[in-house]
C-alpha positions in Angstrom: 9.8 13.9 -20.1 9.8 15.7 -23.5 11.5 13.2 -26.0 14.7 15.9 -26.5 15.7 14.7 -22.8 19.7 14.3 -24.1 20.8 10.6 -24.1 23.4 10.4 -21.0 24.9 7.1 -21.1 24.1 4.2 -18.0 26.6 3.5 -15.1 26.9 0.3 -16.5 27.8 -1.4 -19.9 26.8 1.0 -22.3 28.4 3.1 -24.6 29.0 6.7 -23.7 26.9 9.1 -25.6 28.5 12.4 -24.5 31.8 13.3 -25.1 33.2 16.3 -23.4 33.1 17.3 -19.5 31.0 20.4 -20.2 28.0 18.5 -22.3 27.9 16.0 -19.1 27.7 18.3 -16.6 24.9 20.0 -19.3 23.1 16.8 -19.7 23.2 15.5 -16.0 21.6 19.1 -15.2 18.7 18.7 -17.5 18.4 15.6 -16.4 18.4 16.3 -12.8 15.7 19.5 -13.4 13.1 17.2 -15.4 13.2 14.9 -12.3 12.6 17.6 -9.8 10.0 18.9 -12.3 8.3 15.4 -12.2 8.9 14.8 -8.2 7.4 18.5 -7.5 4.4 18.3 -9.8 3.7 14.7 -8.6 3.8 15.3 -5.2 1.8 18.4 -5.5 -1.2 16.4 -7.1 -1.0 13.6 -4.9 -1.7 16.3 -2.2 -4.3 17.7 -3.7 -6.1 14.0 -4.2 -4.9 13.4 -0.5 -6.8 16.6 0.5 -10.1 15.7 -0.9 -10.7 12.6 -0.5 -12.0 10.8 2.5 -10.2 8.3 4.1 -10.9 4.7 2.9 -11.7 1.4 4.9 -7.9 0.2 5.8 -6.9 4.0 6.0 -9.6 4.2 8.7 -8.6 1.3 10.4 -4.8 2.0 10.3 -6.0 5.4 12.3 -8.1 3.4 14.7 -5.4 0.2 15.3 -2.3 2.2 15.6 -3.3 5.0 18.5 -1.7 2.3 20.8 1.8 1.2 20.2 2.4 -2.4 19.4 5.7 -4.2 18.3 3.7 -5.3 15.2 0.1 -6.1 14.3 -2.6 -8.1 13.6 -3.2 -8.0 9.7 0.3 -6.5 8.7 4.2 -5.5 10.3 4.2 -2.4 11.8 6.0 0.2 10.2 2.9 1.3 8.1 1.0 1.5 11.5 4.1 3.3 13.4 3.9 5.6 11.0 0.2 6.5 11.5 0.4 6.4 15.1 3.3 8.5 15.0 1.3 11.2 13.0 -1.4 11.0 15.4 0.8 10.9 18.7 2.0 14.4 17.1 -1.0 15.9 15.7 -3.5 14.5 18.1 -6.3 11.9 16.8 -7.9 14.7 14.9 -5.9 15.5 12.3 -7.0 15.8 8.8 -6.7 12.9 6.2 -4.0 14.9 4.0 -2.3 15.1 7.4 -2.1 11.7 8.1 -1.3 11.1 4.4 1.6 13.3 4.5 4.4 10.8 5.1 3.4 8.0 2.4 2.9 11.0 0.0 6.6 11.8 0.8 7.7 8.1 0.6 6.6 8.0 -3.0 8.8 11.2 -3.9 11.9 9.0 -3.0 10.4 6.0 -4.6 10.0 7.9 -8.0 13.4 9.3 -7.6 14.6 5.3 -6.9 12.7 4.0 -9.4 15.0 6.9 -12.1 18.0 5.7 -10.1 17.6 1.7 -10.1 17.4 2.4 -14.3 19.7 4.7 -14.7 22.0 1.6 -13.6 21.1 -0.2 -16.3 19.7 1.6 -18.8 20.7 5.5 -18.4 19.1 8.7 -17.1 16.7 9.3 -19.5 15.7 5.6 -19.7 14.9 6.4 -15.7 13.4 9.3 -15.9 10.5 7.3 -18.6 10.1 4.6 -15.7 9.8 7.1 -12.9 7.4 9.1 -14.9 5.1 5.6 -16.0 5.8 4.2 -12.7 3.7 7.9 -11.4 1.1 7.5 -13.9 -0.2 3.6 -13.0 -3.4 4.1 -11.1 -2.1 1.7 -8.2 1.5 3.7 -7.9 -0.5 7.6 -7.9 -3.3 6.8 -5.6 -2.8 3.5 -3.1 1.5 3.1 -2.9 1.9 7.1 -3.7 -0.5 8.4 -0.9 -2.6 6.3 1.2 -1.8 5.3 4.5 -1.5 1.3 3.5 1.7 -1.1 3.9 2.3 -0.7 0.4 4.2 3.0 0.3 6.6 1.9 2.6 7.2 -1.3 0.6 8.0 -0.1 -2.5 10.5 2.7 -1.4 12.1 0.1 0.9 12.7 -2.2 -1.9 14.1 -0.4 -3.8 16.3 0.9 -2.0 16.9 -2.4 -0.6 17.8 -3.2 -4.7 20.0 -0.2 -5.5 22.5 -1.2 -2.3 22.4 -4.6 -3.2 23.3 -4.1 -6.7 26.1 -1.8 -5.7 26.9 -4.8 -3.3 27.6 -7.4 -5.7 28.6 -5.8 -8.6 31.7 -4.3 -6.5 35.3 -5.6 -7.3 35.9 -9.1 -5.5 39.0 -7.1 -4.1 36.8 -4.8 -2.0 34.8 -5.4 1.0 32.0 -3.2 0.4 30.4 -2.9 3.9 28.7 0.6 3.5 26.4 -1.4 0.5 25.5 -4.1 2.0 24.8 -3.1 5.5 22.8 -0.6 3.8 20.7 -3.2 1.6 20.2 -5.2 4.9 18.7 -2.6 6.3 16.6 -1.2 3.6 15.3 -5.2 3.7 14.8 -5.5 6.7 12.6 -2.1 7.2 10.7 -3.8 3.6 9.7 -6.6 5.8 8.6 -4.5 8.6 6.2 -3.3 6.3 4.7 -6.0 4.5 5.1 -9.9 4.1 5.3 -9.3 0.6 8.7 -8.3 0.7 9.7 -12.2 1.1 9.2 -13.1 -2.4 11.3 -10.1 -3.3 13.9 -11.5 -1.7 14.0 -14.6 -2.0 14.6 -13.4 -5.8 17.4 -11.4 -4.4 18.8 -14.6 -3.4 18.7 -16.3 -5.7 20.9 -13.8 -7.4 23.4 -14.4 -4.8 23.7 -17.8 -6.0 24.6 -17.5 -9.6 27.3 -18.3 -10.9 28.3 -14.6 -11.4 27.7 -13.7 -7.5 28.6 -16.7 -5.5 31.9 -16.0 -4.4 30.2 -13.5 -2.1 28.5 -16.3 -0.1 31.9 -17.4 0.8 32.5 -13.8 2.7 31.2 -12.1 5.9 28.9 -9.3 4.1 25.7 -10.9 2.5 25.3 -12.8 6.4 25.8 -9.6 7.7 23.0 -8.3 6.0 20.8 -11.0 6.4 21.4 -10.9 10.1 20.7 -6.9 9.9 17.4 -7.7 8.0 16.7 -10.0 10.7 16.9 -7.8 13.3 14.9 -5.4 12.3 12.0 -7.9 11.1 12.7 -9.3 14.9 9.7 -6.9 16.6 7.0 -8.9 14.2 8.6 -12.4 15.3 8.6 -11.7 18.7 5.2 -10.2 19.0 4.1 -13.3 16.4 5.5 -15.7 19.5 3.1 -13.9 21.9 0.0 -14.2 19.9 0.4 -17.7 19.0 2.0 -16.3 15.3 -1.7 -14.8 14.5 -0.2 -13.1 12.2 1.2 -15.7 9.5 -1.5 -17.8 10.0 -3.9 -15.3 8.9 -2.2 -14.3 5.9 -1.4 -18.0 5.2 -5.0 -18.3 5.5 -6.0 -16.0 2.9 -4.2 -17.6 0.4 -5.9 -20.9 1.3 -8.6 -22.5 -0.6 -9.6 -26.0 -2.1 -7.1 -26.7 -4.9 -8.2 -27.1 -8.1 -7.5 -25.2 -11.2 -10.0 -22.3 -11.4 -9.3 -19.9 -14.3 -12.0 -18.1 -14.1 -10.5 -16.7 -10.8 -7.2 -17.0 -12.4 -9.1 -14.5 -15.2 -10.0 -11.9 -12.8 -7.0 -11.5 -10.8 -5.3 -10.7 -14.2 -7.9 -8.3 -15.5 -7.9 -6.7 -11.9 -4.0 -5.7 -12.1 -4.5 -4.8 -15.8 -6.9 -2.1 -13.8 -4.2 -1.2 -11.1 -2.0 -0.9 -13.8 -3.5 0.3 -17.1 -4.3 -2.2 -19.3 -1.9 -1.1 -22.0 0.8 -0.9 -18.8 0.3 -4.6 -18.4 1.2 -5.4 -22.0 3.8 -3.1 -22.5 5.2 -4.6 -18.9 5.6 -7.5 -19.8 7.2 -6.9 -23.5 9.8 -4.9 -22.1 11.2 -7.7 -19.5 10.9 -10.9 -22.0 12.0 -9.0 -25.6 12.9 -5.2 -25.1 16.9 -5.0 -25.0 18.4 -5.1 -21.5 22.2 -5.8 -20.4 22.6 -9.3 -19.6 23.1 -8.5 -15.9 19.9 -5.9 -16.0 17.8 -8.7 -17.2 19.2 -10.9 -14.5 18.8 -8.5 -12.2 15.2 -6.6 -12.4 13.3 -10.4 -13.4 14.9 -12.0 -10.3 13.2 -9.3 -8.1 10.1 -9.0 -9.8 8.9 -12.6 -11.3 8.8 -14.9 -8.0 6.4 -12.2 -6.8 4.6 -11.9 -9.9 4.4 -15.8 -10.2 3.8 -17.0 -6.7 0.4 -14.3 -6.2 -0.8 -15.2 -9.6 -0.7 -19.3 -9.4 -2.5 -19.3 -6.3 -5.6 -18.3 -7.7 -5.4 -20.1 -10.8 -5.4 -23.3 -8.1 -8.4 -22.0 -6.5 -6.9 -20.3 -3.7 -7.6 -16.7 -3.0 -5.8 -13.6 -4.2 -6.1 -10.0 -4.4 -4.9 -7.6 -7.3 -2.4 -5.4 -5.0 -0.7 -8.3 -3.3 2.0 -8.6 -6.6 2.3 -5.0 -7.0 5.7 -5.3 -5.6 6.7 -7.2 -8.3 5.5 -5.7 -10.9 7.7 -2.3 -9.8 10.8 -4.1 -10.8 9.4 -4.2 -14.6 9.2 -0.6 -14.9 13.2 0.0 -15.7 12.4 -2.7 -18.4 9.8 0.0 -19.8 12.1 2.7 -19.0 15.1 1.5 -20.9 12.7 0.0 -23.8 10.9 3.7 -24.4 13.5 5.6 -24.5 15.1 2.9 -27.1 12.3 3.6 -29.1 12.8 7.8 -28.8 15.8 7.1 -30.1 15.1 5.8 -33.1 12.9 8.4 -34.0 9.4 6.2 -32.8 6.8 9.0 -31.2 4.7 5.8 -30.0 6.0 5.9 -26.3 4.8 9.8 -26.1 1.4 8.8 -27.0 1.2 5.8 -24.7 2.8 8.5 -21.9 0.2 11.1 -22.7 -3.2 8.6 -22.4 -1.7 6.9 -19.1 -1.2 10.3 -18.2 -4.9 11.5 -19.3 -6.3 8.6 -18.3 -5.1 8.0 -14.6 -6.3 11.9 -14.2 -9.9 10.8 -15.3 -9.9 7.7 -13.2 -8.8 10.4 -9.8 -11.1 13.1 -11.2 -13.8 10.4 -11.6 -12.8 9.3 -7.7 -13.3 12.5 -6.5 -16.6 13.5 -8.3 -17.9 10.1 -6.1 -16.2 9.5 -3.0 -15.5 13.0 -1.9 -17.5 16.2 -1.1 -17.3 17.3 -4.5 -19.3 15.1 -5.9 -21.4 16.6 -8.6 -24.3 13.7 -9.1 -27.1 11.4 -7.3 -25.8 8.4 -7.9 -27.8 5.0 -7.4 -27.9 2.2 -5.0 -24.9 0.5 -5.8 -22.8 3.2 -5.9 -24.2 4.2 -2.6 -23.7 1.0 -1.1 -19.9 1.1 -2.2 -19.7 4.2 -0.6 -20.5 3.5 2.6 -17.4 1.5 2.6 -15.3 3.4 1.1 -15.8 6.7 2.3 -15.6 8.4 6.0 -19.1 8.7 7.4 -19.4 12.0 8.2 -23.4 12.1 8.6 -22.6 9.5 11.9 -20.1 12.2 13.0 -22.2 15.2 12.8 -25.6 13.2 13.9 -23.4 12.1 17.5 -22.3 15.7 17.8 -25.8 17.4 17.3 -27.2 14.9 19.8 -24.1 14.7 21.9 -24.3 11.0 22.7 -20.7 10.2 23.1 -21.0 12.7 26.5 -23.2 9.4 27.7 -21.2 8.1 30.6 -20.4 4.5 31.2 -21.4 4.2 27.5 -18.5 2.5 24.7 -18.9 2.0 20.9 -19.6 -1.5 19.6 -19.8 -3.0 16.5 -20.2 -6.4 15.4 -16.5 -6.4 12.9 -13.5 -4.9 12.2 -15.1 -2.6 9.2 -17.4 -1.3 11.0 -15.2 -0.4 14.0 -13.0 1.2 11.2 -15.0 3.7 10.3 -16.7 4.2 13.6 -13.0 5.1 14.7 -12.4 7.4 12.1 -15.5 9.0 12.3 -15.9 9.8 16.1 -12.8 9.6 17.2 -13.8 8.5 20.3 -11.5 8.7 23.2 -11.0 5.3 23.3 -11.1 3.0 20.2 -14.5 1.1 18.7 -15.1 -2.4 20.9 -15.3 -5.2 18.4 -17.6 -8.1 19.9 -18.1 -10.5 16.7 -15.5 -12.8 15.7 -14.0 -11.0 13.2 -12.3 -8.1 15.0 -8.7 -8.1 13.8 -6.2 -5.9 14.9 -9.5 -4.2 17.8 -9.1 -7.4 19.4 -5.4 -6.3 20.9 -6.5 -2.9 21.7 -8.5 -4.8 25.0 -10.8 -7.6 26.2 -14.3 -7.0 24.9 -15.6 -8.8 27.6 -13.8 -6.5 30.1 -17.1 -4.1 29.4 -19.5 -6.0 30.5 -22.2 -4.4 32.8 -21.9 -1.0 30.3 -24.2 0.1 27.7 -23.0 0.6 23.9 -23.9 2.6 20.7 -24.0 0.4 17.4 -24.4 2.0 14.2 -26.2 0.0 11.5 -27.0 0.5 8.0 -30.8 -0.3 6.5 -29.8 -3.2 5.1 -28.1 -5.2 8.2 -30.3 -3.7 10.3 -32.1 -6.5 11.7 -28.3 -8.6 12.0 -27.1 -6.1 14.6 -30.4 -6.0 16.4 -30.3 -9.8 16.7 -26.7 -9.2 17.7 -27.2 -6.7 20.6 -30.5 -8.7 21.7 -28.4 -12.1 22.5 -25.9 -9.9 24.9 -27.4 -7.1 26.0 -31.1 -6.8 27.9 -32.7 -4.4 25.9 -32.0 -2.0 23.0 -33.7 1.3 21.4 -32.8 3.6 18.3 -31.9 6.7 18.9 -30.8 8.1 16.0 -31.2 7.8 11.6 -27.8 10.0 10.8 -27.6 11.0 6.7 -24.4 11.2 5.3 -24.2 13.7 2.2 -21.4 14.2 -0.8 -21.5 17.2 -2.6 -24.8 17.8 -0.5 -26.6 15.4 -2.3 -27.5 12.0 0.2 -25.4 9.1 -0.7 -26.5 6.6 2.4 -27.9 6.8 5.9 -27.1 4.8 9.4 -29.4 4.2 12.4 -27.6 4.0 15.8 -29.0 2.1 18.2 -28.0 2.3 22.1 -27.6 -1.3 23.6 -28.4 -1.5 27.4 -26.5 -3.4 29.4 -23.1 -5.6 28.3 -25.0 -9.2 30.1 -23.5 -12.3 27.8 -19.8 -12.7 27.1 -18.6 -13.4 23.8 -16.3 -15.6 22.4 -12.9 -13.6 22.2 -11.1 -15.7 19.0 -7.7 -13.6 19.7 -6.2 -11.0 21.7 -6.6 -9.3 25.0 -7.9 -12.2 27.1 
C-alpha cells in the first residue's frame, strides 16, 4: 500500500477526513482497487508456493484421515478434514497438492479482506489495508493459515468473521434487535469451533466483552443466547462423536498441554522466540507496541485485546509452568493485534514517518526468502546437496515420492491379500499420501491417531503387510513386524530425489502373516 493511499475516515469515532461526496466515492475506489490489488497478487503467490511444494506431515495425514467421513476427528473438529475429504470425494484421491490446497488458499483471500474490514471499524480503510497487507507478509499467515490444508485457515477467517458480526451486534442502538448480526456471529463461532479448539479462548474474550459495563444490557435480551445456542449447534457434531469415543478428543488435547508444573523459562524462552519466527521478529515487537501504547478508540482497544490476549496468555503460561506448548497454538490471538499495527502505521504515514514502509518492504523481502529458501529444500527445485540433518528433516516434511515410484516400478501394491502397515500415525501419513492406496495405511503401534477410526487393525490378521522403514529405525520396525508376524524379507531400498539430487532413502519390507494381535488404545474395536 503506497503511503499516498488517501486517509478515508473509520466507521467509528473518528473525525472525517474527506469532505465532499465525489472525493468519497474517489477515495473508497482507490481504496477498494489497492485491496483487490493485494487479494489478487497474494493469492496468486500462495498458488504458486502451493504448486511446488510437497505436501507436509499433517497435510498428508488430513489426505489420508478424511477419505472416510466422520462427524469429527481424532486430533482436531472436522471442518478442516470435511474440507479435504470433500476435495478428494470430487477430485478423486489423486489429485495434486495445489488441488487440495485450493480452498484454504481461498479462505485466506476473505481473511485478508476481514482482517481490512475488522480495522477499518476502528481505525479507517487505509489503517486496514496496512494490517491486511502485514497480516499477508507474517511467515505463519502466507504459508500455514494462508494455504495449507491445516485447522488453522478455517480458524482465522471464521473468527473474524465471527468478530465483525459481533461488533456490529453490540454496538447497535439498544432500540434495535439486531438479529441478522448476531445470528450471523453465532454462526461464524460456531463453524470457528468446528475447526479448531482454539477458538474457545477467543471467545471466551468475546464474552467477556458482553459483560462490561458498556454491553450488559444485551445479556438481559434474547440475541446473545441465541447465538450461543447457534454456536452450539454447529459445534454439536464434535460433542456427540466426543460421547462415542469416550471424549478422545479433549483428553488428548488436554493432554498435550499437561506436564509437571514447575516454572521452566527456558521452555517459556523458546516458545517466545518460536512465534517471533512465525511471525517476524520485528512483527512481534511492533505487535505488541501497537495494542499496549499505539493510539486506539477506547472501544477498539476494548475490543481487539479482549479477542486476542486470553489466547495469547493462556498458550504462553503453560509452558512457562512446565507444560507443553507449540508456537502455532496462539496464532489466533495474535491476528487480533494486527488492526492495532494497522491503525498505528498508518498514524505514523501521517505524520510524515517513512519507517512503517521500510518495516513493510523487509517483512515483505524477507518472508519471500524464507518461501524461496523453502522451496530450494523441500521441493523439486531444490538446487543443492544438503547434509544429514537437513535430509533427516526432510523425510518428514516432504512427500516421499522415491516410495511412490519404487512400488509402482515393482508393482507391489497389485500383491493380493497384502495391506500397508506402519508402526504410527507419521508414518501412515505419508505412506497415505504417497501410494494412495485403495484403502488407507493400517496403524498397529500405539500411537495411531485419527488411523485408528478408519478400522480395527486386528481385523487383518491372517494377511501379509508392506512396512517402509528408514536406515535409521530400521532395526525398530523389524523387531516390530517379528513379534506379530512369522517371518519378514526386504524387498525393496526406494531413493527419494529433490531437484535430482538424493535427499534420503526407505527400505520396504513385506511382513508375512498378521499372527499376534495388538493392543488397539482407541477406535474401531
Amino acid at each position: 500500500m503506497p503511503a499516498s493511499t488517501p486517509k478515508v475516515g473509520p466507521e467509528h469515532g473518528n473525525r472525517h477526513l474527506t469532505t465532499t461526496t465525489a472525493s468519497v466515492d474517489r477515495d473508497a475506489a482507490v481504496v477498494t482497487r489497492v485491496l483487490v490489488t493485494l487479494i489478487v497478487v497474494s493469492t496468486a503467490a500462495r498458488l504458486a508456493f502451493a504448486g511446488l511444494l510437497d505436501l507436509g506431515q499433517d497435510e498428508a495425514y488430513a489426505l489420508s484421515v478424511s477419505r472416510t467421513f466422520q462427524w469429527s476427528f481424532f486430533d482436531h473438529p472436522p471442518l478442516a478434514f470435511w474440507t479435504a475429504g470433500a476435495m478428494q470425494a470430487l477430485f478423486g484421491r489423486d489429485l495434486v497438492p495445489w488441488l487440495l490446497r485450493l480452498p484454504f488458499i481461498v479462505m485466506f483471500a476473505g481473511t485478508t479482506w476481514a482482517t481490512f474490514a475488522l480495522t477499518r471499524r476502528f481505525y479507517g480503510a487505509a489503517a486496514g489495508l496496512w494490517a491486511a497487507t502485514l497480516l499477508n507478509t507474517a511467515p505463519f499467515f502466507f504459508a500455514s493459515a494462508g494455504s495449507w490444508v491445516v485447522p488453522d485457515g478455517p480458524l482465522m477467517l471464521t473468527l473474524l468473521l465471527a468478530a465483525l458480526c459481533f461488533d456490529r451486534a453490540i454496538a447497535a442502538p439498544t432500540d434495535r434487535a439486531n438479529w441478522p448480526d448476531w445470528l450471523l456471529a453465532g454462526g461464524f463461532a460456531g463453524l470457528a469451533l468446528l475447526s479448531k479448539y482454539q477458538a474457545i479462548p477467543v471467545l471466551a474474550g468475546a464474552f467477556v466483552l458482553l459483560v462490561l459495563p458498556a454491553n450488559r444490557h444485551w445479556l438481559r435480551r434474547p440475541q446473545p443466547y441465541a447465538a450461543a445456542a447457534v454456536a452450539l449447534l454447529l459445534f454439536s457434531p464434535v460433542l456427540v462423536w466426543n460421547l462415542a469415543n469416550g471424549w478422545v478428543s479433549f483428553v488428548f488435547q488436554l493432554g498435550r498441554g499437561g506436564g509437571e508444573r514447575h516454572v521452566d523459562l527456558m521452555l517459556f524462552g523458546i516458545l517466545l522466540l518460536s512465534e517471533a519466527a512465525y511471525l517476524l521478529p520485528w512483527m512481534l515487537v511492533a505487535l505488541l507496541f501497537a495494542a499496549f501504547r499505539g493510539v486506539a478508540p477506547k472501544r477498539g482497544r476494548a475490543f481487539l485485546g479482549a479477542l486476542a490476549l486470553p489466547t495469547i496468555l493462556v498458550f504462553n503460561v503453560l509452558p512457562l509452568l512446565g507444560a507443553q506448548g507449540l508456537p502455532h497454538w496462539s496464532m489466533a490471538g495474535w491476528l487480533f493485534l494486527f488492526p492495532f499495527l494497522g491503525g498505528l502505521m498508518w498514524a505514523e504515514v501521517v505524520r510524515g514517518r517513512r519507517w512503517p514502509g521500510y518495516f513493510r518492504a523487509v517483512s515483505i523481502l524477507t518472508t519471500a526468502a524464507i518461501v524461496l529458501g523453502g522451496l530450494s529444500l523441500m521441493s523439486d527445485w531444490r538446487i543443492f546437496p544438503g547434509t544429514d540433518d537437513i535430509n533427516r528433516y526432510l523425510v518428514e516434511a516432504t512427500s516421499w515420492s522415491g516410495v511412490r515410484q519404487g512400488f509402482e516400478d515393482e508393482h507391489l501394491l497389485d500383491r493380493p491379500n497384502t495391506f500397508i502397515g506402519a508402526m504410527g500415525w507419521l508414518d501412515a501419513a505419508h505412506l497415505g499420501e504417497a501410494l494412495r492406496p485403495a484403502q488407507p495405511p493400517v496403524v498397529l503401534g500405539g500411537d495411531p491417531r485419527g488411523f485408528a477410526f478408519l478400522g480395527n487393525a486386528n481385523a487383518h490378521l491372517g494377511q501379509d503387510a508392506y512396512f517402509v522403514a528408514t536406515p535409521e529405525n530400521l532395526e525398530d520396525v523389524r523387531r516390530f513386524i517379528t513379534a506379530h508376524f512369522d517371518s519378514v524379507e526386504r524387498v525393496g531400498d526406494f531413493l527419494t530425489a529433490k531437484g535430482g539430487m538424493p535427499a534420503y532413502s526407505h527400505i520396504v519390507l513385506l511382513a508375512h502373516h498378521f499372527s499376534t494381535p495388538v493392543v488397539v488404545p482407541y477406535g474401531v474395536k
